[in-house]
C-alpha positions as CSV (number, residue, x, y, z in Angstrom):
1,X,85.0,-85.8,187.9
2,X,84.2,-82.4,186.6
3,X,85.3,-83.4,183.1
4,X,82.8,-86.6,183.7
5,X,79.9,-84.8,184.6
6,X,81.0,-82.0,181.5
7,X,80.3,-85.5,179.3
8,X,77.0,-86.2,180.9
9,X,75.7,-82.8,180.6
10,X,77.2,-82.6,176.5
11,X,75.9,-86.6,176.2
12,X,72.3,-85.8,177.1
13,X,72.0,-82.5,174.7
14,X,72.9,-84.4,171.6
15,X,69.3,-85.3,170.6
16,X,68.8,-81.7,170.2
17,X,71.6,-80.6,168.6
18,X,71.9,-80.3,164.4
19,X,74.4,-81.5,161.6
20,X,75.7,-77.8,162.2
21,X,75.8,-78.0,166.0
22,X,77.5,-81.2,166.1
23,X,80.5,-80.0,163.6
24,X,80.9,-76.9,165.7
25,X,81.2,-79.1,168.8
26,X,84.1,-81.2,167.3
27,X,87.5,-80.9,165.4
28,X,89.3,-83.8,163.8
29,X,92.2,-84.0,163.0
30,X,94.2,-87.4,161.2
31,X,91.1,-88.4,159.0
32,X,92.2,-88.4,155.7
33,X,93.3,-92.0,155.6
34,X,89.7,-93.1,157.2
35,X,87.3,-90.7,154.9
36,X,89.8,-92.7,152.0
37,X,88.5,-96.2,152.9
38,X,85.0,-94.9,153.7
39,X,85.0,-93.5,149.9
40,X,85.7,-96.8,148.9
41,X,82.8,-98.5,151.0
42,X,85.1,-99.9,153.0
43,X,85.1,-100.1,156.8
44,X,87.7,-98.8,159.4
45,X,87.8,-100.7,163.3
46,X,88.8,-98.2,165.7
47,X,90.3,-98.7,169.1
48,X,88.7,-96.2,171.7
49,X,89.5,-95.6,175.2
50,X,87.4,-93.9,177.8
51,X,88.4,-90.3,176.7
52,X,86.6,-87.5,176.2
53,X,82.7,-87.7,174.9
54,X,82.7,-91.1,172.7
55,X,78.5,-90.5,172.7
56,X,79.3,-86.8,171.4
57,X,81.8,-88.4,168.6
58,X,79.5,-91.3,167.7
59,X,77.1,-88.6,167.2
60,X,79.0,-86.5,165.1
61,X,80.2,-89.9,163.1
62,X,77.0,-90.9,162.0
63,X,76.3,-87.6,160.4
64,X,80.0,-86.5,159.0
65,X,81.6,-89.4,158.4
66,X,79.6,-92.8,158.2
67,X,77.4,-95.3,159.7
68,X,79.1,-96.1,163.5
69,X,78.5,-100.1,164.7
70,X,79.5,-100.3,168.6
71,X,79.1,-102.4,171.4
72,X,77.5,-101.5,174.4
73,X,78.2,-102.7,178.3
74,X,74.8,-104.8,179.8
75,X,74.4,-102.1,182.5
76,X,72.1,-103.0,185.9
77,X,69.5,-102.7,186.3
78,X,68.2,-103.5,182.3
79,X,66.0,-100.4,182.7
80,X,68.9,-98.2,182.9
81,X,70.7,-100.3,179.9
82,X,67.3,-100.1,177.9
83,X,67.4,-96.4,178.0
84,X,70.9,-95.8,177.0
85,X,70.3,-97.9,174.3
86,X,67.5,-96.6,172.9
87,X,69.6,-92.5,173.5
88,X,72.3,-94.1,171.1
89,X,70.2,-95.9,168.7
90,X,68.3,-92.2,168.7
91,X,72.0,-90.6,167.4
92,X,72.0,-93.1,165.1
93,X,74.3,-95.6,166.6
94,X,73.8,-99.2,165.6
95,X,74.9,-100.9,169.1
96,X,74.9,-104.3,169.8
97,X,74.5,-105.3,173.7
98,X,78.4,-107.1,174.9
99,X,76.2,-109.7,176.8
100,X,72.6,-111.0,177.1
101,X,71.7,-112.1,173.4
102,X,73.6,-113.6,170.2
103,X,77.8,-113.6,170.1
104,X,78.5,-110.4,169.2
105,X,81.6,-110.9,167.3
106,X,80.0,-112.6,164.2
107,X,77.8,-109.4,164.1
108,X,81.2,-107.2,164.2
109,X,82.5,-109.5,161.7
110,X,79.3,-108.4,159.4
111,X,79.6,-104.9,160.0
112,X,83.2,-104.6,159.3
113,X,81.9,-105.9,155.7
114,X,80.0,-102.9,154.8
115,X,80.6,-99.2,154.9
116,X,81.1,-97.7,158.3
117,X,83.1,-97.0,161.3
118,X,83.4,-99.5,164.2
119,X,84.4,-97.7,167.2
120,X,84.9,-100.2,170.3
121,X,85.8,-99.3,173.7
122,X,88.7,-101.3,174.9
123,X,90.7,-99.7,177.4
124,X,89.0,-101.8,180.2
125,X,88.6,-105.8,179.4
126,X,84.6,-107.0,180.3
127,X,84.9,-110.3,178.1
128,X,87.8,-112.0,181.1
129,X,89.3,-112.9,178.2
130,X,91.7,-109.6,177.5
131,X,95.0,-109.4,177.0
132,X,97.8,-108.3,179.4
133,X,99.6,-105.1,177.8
134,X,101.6,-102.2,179.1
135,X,100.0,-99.4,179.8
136,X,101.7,-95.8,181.1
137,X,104.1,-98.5,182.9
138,X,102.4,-100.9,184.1
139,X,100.5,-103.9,183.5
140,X,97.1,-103.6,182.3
141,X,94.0,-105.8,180.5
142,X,92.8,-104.6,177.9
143,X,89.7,-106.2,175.1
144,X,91.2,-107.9,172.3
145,X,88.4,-107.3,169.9
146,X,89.7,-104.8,168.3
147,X,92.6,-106.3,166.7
148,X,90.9,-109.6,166.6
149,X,88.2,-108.1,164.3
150,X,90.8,-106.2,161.9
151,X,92.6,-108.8,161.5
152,X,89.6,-111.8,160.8
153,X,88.4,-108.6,158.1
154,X,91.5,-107.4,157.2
155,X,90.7,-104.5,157.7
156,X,92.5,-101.0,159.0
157,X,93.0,-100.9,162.9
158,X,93.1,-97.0,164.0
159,X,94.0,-96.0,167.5
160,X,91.5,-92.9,168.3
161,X,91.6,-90.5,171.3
162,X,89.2,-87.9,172.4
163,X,90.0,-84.8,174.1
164,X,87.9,-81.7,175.6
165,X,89.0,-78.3,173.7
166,X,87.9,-74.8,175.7
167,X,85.8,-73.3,173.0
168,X,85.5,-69.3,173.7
169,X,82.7,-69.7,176.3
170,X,81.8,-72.9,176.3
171,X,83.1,-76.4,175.0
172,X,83.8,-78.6,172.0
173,X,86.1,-82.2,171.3
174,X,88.6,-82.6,169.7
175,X,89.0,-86.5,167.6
176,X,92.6,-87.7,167.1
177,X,92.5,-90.9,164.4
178,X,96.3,-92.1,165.1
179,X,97.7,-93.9,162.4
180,X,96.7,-97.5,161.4
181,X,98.8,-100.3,163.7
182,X,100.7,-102.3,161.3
183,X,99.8,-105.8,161.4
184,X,102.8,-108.2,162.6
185,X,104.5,-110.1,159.3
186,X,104.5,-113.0,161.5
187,X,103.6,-115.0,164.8
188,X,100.2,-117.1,165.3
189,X,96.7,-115.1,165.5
190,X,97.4,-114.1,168.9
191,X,100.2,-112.7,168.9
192,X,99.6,-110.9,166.6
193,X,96.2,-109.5,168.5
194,X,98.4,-109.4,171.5
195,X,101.0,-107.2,169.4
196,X,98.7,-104.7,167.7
197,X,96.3,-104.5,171.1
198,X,100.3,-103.2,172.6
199,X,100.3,-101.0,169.8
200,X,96.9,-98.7,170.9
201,X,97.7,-99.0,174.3
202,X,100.6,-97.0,173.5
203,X,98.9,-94.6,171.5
204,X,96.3,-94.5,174.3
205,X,99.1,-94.3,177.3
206,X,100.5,-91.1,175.8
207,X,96.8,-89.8,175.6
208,X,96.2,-90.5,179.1
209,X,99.3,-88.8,180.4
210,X,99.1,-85.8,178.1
211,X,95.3,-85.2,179.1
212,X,95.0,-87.0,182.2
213,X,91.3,-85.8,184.0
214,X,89.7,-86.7,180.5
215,X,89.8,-90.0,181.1
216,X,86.7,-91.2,182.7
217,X,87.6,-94.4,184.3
218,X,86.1,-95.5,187.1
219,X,87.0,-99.3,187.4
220,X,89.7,-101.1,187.9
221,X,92.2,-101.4,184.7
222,X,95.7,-102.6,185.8
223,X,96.4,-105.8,187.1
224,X,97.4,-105.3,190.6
225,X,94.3,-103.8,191.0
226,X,92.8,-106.7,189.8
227,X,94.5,-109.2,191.9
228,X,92.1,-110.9,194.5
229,X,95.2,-111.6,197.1
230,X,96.4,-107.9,196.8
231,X,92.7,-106.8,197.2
232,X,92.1,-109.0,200.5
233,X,95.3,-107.8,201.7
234,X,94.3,-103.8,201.2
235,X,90.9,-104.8,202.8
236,X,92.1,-106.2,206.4
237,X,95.1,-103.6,206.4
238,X,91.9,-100.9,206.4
C-alpha cells in the first residue's frame, strides 16, 4: 500500500513536471529493439501489468519515445472516470474508454497502423472474455488483447514491467521492455493468443515475485478467487 499511494502521489505531479523532469524520474533499459521500429514509423503493442507508475511511464513515453494509444477502465461514478481521462489525455495519452462507446479493438487495430506505442494493461481480464494462463503457479485470467492485436497487425508483442528505483532522496522508475514473444509457427488464432498471452505472463510472474509490493493489485486475478462456489463457501465459513 505504501508503494500504491507512492504512485498516486508521483501520478498527480506529472502535469507539472518537464521533458527534463520526466527523464530524471525514469531509466529504461531493453529499448533498442522498440526505438528501431519507432524509427521506421512503425508501431510496438506492449503488454503491461499493474507495476510500478504506468501514468508516470505513459508520460515519459509520449515525450521520449512516441505517441502512447491505451485503453482505459469505465470507472464509477463517470465523474471520477471523466477526470482521469482528461489527467491522461493532459500527458498526452490518447486513451480510449474499455466500455461505454464504439468497439475499441478496431480503434487499436488503427493505432497499431501508425507510429506509436500501445501500452495495454492486461494482467487482470475486464472483457470476461480472457484467457486462462499460468501465473507465479497458479491459474490466472488474463486480457487477450494484446496478442490478439499483434497478431491481426503483425506487429511486435513486448512484455514491459515497471519497477520503483530509490533515487538518492527521493524516487524514480525503472522501464524493463522484455524481448518480443515469438509468434507460434502454428495452431489456429487462438492458440496462438492463448500461447503468446502465456508468454507475458511469464515475463510478468517473474516481475511479480522479484518486486512483489509494486504490484498494485487490488482485485481478484486468479481463478479460485474468481470461483462463485469457492466465494459462497469462504462467505458462510466467516
Amino acid at each position: 500500500m505504501r508503494s500504491y499511494l507512492r504512485y498516486y502521489c508521483e501520478a498527480f505531479r506529472l502535469p507539472v513536471l518537464g521533458p527534463d523532469e520526466l527523464a530524471a524520474r525514469v531509466r529504461v533499459e531493453g529499448d533498442g529493439p522498440v526505438r528501431e521500429v519507432l524509427a521506421a514509423d512503425g508501431s510496438v503493442v506492449c503488454f503491461l501489468g499493474h507495476l510500478g507508475n504506468w501514468d508516470l511511464a505513459g508520460a515519459w513515453g509520449t515525450v521520449h519515445l512516441g505517441p502512447v494509444t491505451t485503453v482505459a477502465e469505465r470507472l464509477e461514478p463517470e465523474e471520477v472516470f471523466r477526470e482521469f481521462l482528461e489527467f491522461r489525455e493532459g500527458l498526452g495519452m490518447t486513451i480510449l474508454p474499455l466500455t461505454g462507446g464504439p468497439d475499441v479493438f478496431p480503434a487499436l487495430r488503427e493505432a497499431a497502423r501508425r507510429r506509436g506505442l500501445i501500452p495495454l494493461l492486461a494482467d487482470r481480464d475486464l472483457t470476461h472474455r480472457g484467457v486462462t494462463v499460468d501465473f507465479c503457479g497458479l491459474p490466472a485470467r488474463m486480457a487477450p488483447g494484446p496478442a490478439a492485436l499483434a497478431l491481426a497487425e503483425r506487429r511486435p508483442l513486448h512484455p514491459v514491467s515497471i519497477r520503483h528505483e530509490r533515487r538518492g532522496s527521493g524516487w524514480g522508475i525503472v522501464i524493463t521492455f522484455h524481448p518480443a514473444v515469438p509468434v507460434p509457427t502454428t495452431g489456429a488464432t487462438r492458440e496462438k493468443v492463448v500461447a503468446m498471452t502465456q508468454s507475458c505472463a511469464d515475463v510478468l510472474g517473474t516481475a511479480v515475485r522479484e518486486h512483489t509490493s509494486d504490484w498494485h493489485m487490488l482485485q481478484r486475478v486468479f481463478v479460485e478467487d474468481l470461483d462463485p462456489e469457492r466465494l459462497a463457501r469462504a462467505g458462510a465459513a466467516r
